[in-house]
N, C-alpha and C positions, 0 to 999 in steps of 0.2 A: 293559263293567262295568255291572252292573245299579245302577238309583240307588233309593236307601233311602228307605223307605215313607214318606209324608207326612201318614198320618194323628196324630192326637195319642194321647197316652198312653190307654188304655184304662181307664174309671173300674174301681174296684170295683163286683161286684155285690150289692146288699142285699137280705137275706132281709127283706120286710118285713112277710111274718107270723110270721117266727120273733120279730121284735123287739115286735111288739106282743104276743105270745102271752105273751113275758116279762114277769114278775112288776113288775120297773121296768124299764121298756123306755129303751134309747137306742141311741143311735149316736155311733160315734168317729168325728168327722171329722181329727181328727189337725190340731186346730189349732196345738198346741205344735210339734210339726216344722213346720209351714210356715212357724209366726213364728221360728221358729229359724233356718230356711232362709232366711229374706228379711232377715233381720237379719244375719244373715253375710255374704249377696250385695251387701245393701248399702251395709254395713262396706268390703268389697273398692273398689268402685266411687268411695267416699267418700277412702281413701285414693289412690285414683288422680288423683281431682279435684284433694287437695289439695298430690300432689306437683308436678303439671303445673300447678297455678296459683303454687305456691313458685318454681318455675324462670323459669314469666312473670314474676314478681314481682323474682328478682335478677339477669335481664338488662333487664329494665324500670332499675331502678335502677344497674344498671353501664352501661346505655345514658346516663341520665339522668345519671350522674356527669362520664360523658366529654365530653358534651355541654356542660354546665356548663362544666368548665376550657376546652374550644377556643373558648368562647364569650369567656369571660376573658383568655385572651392573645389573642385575637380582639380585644377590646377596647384590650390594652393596647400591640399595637402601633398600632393606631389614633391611640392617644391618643400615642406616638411620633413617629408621620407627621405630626399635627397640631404640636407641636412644633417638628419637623425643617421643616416648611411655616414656621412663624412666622419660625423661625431663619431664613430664608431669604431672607426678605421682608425682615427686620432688617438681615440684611449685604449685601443689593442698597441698601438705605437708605443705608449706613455709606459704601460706594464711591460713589455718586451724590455724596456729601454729600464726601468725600474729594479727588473729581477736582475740585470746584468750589472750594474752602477751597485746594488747593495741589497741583500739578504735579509735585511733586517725589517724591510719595508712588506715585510707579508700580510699584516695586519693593513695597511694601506691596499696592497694588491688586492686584497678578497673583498676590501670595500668596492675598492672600482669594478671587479667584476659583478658584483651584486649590480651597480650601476648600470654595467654591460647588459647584464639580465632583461632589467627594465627597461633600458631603449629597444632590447629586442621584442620584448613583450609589445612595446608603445607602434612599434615597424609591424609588426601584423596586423596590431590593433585596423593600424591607417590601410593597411593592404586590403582590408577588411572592408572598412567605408570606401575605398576606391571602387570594391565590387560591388557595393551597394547603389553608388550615385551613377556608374554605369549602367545599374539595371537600372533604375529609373528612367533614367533620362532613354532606354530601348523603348521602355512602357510608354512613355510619352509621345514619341515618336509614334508608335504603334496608334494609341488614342487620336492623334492628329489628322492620321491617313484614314484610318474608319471615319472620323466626323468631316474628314473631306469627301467620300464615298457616298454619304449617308446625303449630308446636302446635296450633291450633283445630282446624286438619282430622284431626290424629292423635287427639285426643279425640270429636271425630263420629265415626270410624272402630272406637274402638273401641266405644261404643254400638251404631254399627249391625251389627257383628262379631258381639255378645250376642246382637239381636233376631233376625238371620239363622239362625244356628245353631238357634235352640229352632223357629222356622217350617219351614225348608226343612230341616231333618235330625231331624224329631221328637223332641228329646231336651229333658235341662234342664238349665240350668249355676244352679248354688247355689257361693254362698261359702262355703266350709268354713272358712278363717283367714283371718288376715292374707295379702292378696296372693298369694290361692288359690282353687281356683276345681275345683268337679266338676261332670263333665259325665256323664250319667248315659242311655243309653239300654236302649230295651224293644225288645217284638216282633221281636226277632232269633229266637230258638229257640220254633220249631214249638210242641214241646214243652214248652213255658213260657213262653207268652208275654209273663206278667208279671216273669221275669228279668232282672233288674237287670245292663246290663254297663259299666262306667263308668271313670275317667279323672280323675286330679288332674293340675290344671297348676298350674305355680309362673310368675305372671305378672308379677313383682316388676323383672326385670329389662326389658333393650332386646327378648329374643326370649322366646318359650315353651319350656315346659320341662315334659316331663312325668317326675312324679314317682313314681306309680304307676299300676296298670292293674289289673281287675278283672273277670272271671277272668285270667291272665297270657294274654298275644296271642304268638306265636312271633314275628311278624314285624313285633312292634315294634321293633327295631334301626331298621329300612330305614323305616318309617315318620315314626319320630323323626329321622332323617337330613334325610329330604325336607322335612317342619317347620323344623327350622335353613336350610336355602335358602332355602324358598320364607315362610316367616314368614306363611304361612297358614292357619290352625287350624278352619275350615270345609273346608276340604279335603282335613286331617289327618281329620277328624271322617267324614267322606264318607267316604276310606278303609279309616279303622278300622272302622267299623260294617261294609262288605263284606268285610275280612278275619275278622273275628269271624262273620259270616252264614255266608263259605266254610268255617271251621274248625268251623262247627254242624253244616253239612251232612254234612261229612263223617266224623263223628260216628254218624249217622243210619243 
């Protein structure tokens, strides 16, 4: 497969004695479409920032929420263990004090140690969940910093997806709406150089989506297939333009 031209768009060319011959001479440079064009484009782009930084923003805070409470009964068994500790000390106090004062109280002593038993059992118990909501709350942590990695790099990705596209496939992506996006390329047909053949995608969602095509491509089916797999759209774009090239040719 042949790879598509990497020159830039071809300017117009100005007669520029016909313009000054005119009576008021100018030229259109067609600033209104391009400030249309870049305000679209950058409408698109803007909404994109501000969804992926709303989704950081309520696992940032469902992170920060869960954090909180494991941190809170984190504390309040603590403060349990300390407790159950003092208790403990108290009733090693009681029997000390018991076996000395009278002899008789043995039947009492071997109740309270049995008791003794059981706050000790209950002190590990808690030592136990302490190890437990510490690991969570590592795990969580952990999940936080990958889903902050994961976002940052899907937003490089799609910037440098933009910049790729318009250098190595000659063409230009403009926002046309909300969470849309045309891609517009030239110098396909011989015979027209300056023909416009171009591509709305709907980028709204998890993959691309294209919505129209311009002139119609027969073999957009199978093209928009492989898009859905492969979630590539520089390589959709690479394709398309050689299957539009092939259907010029053949034309010819």
């Amino acid at each position: 497969m042949s790879q598509p031209t990497t020159r830039g768009l071809r300017v117009p060319q100005i007669d520029l004695s016909g313009v000054l011959a005119d009576q008021n001479p100018h030229i259109d440079l067609r600033i209104q479409s391009y400030e249309t064009s870049t305000r679209n484009f950058l409408k698109v782009v803007a909404n994109y920032k501000t969804r992926t930084i709303a989704t950081i923003s309520d696992r940032r805070a469902a992170d920060a929420s869960e954090k909180k409470r494991t941190l809170e009964r984190i504390g309040n068994v603590e403060v349990e263990t300390n407790q159950c500790k003092i208790q403990e000390i108290q009733l090693v106090s009681d029997l000390q004090r018991e076996q000395e004062e009278m002899k008789e109280a043995e039947l009492g002593v071997a109740a309270f140690k049995r008791q003794l038993s059981t706050l000790r059992d209950r002190c590990t118990a808690i030592d136990s969940q302490i190890e437990h909501y510490r690991a969570i709350a590592a795990n969580l942590q952990r999940e936080k910093k990958k889903e902050r990695e994961h976002l940052s790099s899907l937003a490089a990705r799609t910037t440098s997806e933009i910049e790729s596209i318009q250098t190595r496939l000659s063409c230009v992506v403009e926002g046309v709406e909300q969470d849309k996006l045309l891609v517009r390329m030239s110098n396909i047909d011989p015979s027209n150089p300056e023909g416009n053949f171009s591509f709305v995608f709907d980028v709204s969602g998890n993959s691309y989506k294209v919505l129209t095509a311009s002139p119609p491509l027969p073999t957009l089916p199978i093209l928009v297939g492989r898009l859905q797999e492969s979630k590539d759209l520089v390589l959709f774009i690479k394709d398309a333009r050689q299957a539009y090239v092939d259907m010029v040719m053949q034309t010819l």
